[in-house]
N, C-alpha and C positions, 0 to 999 in steps of 0.2 A: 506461476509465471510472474516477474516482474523486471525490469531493468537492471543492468548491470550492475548500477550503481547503487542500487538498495542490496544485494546481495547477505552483508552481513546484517541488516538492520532484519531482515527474514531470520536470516539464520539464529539472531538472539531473541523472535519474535514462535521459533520453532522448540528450540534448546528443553523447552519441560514438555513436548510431547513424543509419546513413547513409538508412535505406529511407523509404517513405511511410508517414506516420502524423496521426492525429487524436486527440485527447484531449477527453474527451463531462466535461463536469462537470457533477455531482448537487448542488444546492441543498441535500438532505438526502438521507440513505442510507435508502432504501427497499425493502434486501433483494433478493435477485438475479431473482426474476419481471420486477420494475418495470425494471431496469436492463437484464436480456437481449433483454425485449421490446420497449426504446427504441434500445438499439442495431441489432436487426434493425428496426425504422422507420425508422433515419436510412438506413438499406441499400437499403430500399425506397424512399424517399422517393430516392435516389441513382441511382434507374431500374436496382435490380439484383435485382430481386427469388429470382432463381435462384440469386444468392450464397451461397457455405456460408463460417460463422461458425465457428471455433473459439473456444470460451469457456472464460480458463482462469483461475482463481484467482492471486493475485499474490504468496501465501505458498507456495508448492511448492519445492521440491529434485527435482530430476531427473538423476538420477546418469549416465546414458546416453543422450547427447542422441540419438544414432545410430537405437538401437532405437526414442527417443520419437516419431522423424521418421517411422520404419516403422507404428509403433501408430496416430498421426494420419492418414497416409495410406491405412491402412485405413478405418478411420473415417470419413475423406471419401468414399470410395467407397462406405462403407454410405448416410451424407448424400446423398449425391446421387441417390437412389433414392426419398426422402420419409423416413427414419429420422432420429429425433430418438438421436444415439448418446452413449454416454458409457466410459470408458475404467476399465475394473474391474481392482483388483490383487487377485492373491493373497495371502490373508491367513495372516499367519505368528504370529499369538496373537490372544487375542480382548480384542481392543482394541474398547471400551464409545464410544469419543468418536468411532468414524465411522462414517456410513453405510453398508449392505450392499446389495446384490445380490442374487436369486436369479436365478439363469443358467435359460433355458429354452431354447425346444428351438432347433435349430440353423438357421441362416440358411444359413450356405455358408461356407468356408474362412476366411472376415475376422472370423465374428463372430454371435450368438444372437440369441436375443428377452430382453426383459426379463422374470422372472413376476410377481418384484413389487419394491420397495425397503420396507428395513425402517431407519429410521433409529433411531443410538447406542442399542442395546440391550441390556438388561443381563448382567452378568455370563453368568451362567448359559445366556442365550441366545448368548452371542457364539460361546461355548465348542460348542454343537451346532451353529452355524451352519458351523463351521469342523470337526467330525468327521463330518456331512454331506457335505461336502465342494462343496456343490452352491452357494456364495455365493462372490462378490467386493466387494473393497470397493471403495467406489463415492468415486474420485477426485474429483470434485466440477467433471473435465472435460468439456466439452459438445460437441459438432460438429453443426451442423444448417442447413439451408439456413434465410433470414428469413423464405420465405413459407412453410414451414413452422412454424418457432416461431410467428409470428402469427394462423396456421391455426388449433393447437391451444391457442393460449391464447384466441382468440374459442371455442372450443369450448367449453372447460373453467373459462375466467374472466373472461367475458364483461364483469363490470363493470370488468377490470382494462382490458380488449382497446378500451372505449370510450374508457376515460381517457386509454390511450398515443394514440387518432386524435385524440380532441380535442386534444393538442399538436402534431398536421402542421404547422398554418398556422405556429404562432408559431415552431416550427426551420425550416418551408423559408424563414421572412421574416429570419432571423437569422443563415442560412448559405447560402454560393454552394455548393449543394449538388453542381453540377456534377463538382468536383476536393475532397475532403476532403481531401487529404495536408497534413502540417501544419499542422493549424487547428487553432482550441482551440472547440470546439462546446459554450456556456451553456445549458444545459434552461433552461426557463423556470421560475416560480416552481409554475406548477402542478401539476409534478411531486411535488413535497411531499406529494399528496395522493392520490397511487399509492397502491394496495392493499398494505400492507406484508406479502407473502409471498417465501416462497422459489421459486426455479423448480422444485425436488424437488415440492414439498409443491401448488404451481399446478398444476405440468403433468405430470411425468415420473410420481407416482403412479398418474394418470387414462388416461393418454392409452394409445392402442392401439398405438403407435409407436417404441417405446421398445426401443432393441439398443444391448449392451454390447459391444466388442469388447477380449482383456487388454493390460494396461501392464504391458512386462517390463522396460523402463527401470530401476528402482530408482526408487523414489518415497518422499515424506514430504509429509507436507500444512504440514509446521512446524505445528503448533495447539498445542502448547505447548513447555515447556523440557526435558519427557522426550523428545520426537520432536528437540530439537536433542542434544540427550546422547546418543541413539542413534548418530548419524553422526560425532562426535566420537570423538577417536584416545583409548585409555583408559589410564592408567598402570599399575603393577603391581596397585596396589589398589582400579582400575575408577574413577579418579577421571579427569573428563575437567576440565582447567582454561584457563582462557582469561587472559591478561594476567600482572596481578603477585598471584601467589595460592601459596602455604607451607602445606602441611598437615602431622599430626602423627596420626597412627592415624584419619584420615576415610579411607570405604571409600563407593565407590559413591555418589559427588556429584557432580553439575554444578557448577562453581562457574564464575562470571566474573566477574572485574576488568577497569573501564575508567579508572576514573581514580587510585586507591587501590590499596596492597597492602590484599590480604583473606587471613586465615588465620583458619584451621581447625582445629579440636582433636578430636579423639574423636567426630567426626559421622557420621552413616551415613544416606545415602539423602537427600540432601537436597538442592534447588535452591538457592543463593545467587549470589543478581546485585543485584552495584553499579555503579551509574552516578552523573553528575555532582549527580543528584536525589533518589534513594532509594535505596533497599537491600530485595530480597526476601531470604523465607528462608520455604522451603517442602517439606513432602518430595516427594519428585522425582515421584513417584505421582500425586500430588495439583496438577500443578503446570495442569493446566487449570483448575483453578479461582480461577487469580490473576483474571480478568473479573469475578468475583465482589466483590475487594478493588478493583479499579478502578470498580465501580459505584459501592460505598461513597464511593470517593475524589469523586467524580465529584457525591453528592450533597451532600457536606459544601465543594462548590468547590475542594479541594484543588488549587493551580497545576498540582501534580507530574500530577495526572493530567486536567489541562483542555490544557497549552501546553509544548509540548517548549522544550526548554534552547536547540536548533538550530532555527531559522527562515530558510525558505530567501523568496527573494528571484529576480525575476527577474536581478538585475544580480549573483547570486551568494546569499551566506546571512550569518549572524550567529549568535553562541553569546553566552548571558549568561554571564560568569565569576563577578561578585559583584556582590552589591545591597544595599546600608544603607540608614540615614537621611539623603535627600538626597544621595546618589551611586550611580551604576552602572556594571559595567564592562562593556564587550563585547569578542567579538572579530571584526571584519568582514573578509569572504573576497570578494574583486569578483574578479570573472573577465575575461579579458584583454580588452581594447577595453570596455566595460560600465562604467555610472556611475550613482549614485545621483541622482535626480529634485535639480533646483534647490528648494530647502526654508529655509526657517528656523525656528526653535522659541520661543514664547511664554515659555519658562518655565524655558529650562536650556540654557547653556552648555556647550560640547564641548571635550575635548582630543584630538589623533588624532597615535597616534606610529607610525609605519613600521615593521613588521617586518620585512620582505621586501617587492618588489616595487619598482614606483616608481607613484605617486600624482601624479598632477596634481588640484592643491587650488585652488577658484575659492571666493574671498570679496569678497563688494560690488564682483563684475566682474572683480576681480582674480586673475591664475592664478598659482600658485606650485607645481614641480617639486619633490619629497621624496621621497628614498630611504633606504635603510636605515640607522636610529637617529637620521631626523630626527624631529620633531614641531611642530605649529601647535596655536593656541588660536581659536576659533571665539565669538567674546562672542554671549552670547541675544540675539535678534533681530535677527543678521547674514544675512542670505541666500549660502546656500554649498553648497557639491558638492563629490563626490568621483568622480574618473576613475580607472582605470588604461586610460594610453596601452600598456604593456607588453605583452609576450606571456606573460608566467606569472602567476597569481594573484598580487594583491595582497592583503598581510594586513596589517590594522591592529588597537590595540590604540584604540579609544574610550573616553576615560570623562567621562561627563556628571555634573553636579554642578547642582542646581535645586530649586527648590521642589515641580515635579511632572517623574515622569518617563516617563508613559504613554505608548507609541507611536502615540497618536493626536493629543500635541502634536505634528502636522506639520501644516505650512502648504506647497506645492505649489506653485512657478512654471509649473516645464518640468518635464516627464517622458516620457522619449522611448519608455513601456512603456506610457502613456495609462491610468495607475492615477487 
């Protein structure tokens, strides 16, 4: 499940795995209730109602897939009994940003009851949760059969449990619900108007059902740049670096370079990450709280934190390299056999020069073969495409030149993705 708008950034994120799948997209994100409780519907709605659902977040690290394989399959065996389960680690300091556990009394060799959850708690408390000894922390993974989940959220959030039935009709009308394997399943708009909670805070506080069984895998939730710093190899003076980065008495920093050398002088304790857009600088402690500087960004319109630099595309993706007055460059990646929709632009003219790859180029019907260090020019209101016939990625370097240069001057002949 994720928004609409990552759609292809999944879909080239799926492309080399071989099994059955389906991709549910959210109009708007509505917190994990709305989303766990639509995908156990499409389940039911699929004539499986005795299904168990593994629910797992998509920021995780999982150091030992082996053991994760053995934790799940406990799990499923608690699931399949009516237990709504979730996979607790032990906690090794008292970390404030995740939720806990209290472990009760004992089920049977796989696994307890829940007594209570206590979500991101302060200091002080994390610290006795953890000299108690009697908590876990609460990975934020799920197993539970669907007519369970929607059991206990009719139960518990009844106005949530009506809004997901009143969207039956309009997904079983919009999907051959028979086979879901590689589909891409569009919620309807009404989803927008989901209960926006969490499944912790809907069901798992309330409900009577609730068993934790532990995760010995080695775990990390990623939730910020301290939890990446953790797992990073450290140098002599704890400094973990990534890319082109030179320091000089920093001690104990994350640092990352992606596109820049970045150097460091006499810093201690600090986050810093540059990319082709911004640049953070935060101490490493504090680094959950970059959401916070993204809100900002976010109300002031700031591009940097509305529309990444990379945009992916069903026929492959695009990166902006520079943009002025009246020109922009990109760089376009099509993936082998894959072409961009038959188009032309109102209002800006293109140049496309070959980096690699070979291109087959159609202007006003006509096809023209370019390989590496050729280039064509494409006059405004030409009707044109770009193919790669080849077996390895083609990359081009575009750059259009025009009066406007918004990606909604497209005009749409043929598109064989039916955008």
């Amino acid at each position: 499940m994720t928004n609409k708008d990552y759609l292809y950034f999944v879909q080239a994120a799926l492309s080399k795995y071989k099994g059955e799948y389906s991709i549910v997209l959210e109009p708007e994100s509505r917190n994990t209730a709305p989303a766990i409780g639509v995908a156990s519907l499409i389940s039911l709605l699929n004539n499986e109602p005795d299904s168990l659902l593994v629910i797992l977040p998509s920021d995780h690290f999982i150091q030992d897939e082996n053991s994760f394989a053995h934790s799940i399959s406990n799990a499923l065996e608690l699931a399949d009994s009516g237990l709504l389960v979730t996979l607790g680690i032990h906690p090794t300091y008292p970390e404030t940003g995740y939720g806990y556990i209290e472990v009760g009394e004992k089920i049977n060799s796989l696994g307890f009851k829940v007594k209570r959850f206590e979500e991101k708690p302060s200091l002080d408390k994390a610290r006795s949760f953890i000299n108690s000894k009697k908590y876990l922390w609460n990975s934020g993974i799920l197993v539970g059969s669907s007519r369970t989940i929607l059991s206990e959220i009719k139960q518990h959030e009844p106005t949530l449990y009506s809004q997901l039935i009143s969207m039956s009709e309009d997904i079983r009308s919009t999907v051959d619900l028979g086979s879901i394997d590689e589909k891409v399943i569009t919620l309807p708009e009404c989803y927008s108007l989901s209960e926006n909670l969490s499944f912790d805070y809907a069901v798992l506080e309330k409900t009577g059902v609730a068993a934790v069984t532990e995760l010995k895998s080695g775990w990390s939730d990623l939730g910020s740049w301290h939890s990446v710093y953790d797992l990073e190899t450290k140098d002599e003076n704890q400094n973990a670096v990534v890319g082109q980065v030179e320091t000089i008495e920093a001690q104990g920093c994350y640092i990352r370079s992606e596109t820049k050398l970045v150097t460091a002088v006499g810093v201690h304790d600090l986050a810093i990450i540059e990319n082709d857009d911004a640049v953070l600088v935060a101490p490493l402690k504090d680094s959950q709280k970059v959401k916070n500087m993204v809100t900002r960004l976010r109300k002031k319109n700031r591009p940097e934190a509305l529309v990444s630099s990379s945009v992916y595309r069903p026929w492959g993706n695009y990166k902006s390299l520079a943009k002025g007055l009246r020109f922009q460059v990109k760089k376009l990646t099509v993936s082998p056999g894959e072409c961009l929709s038959l188009q032309l632009h109102h209002h800006r003219a293109e140049h496309w020069i070959v980096v690699s790859g070979t291109a087959e180029v159609t202007i006003e019907g006509e096809k023209q073969i370019l390989t590496e260090n050729e280039s064509i020019f494409i006059p405004l209101g030409f009707k044109h495409r770009l193919t790669n016939p080849g077996k390895i990625p083609l990359v081009v370097i575009e750059v259009q030149s025009g009066s406007y240069l918004g990606e909604d001057d497209i005009c749409r002949f043929e598109d064989k993705y039916e955008r």
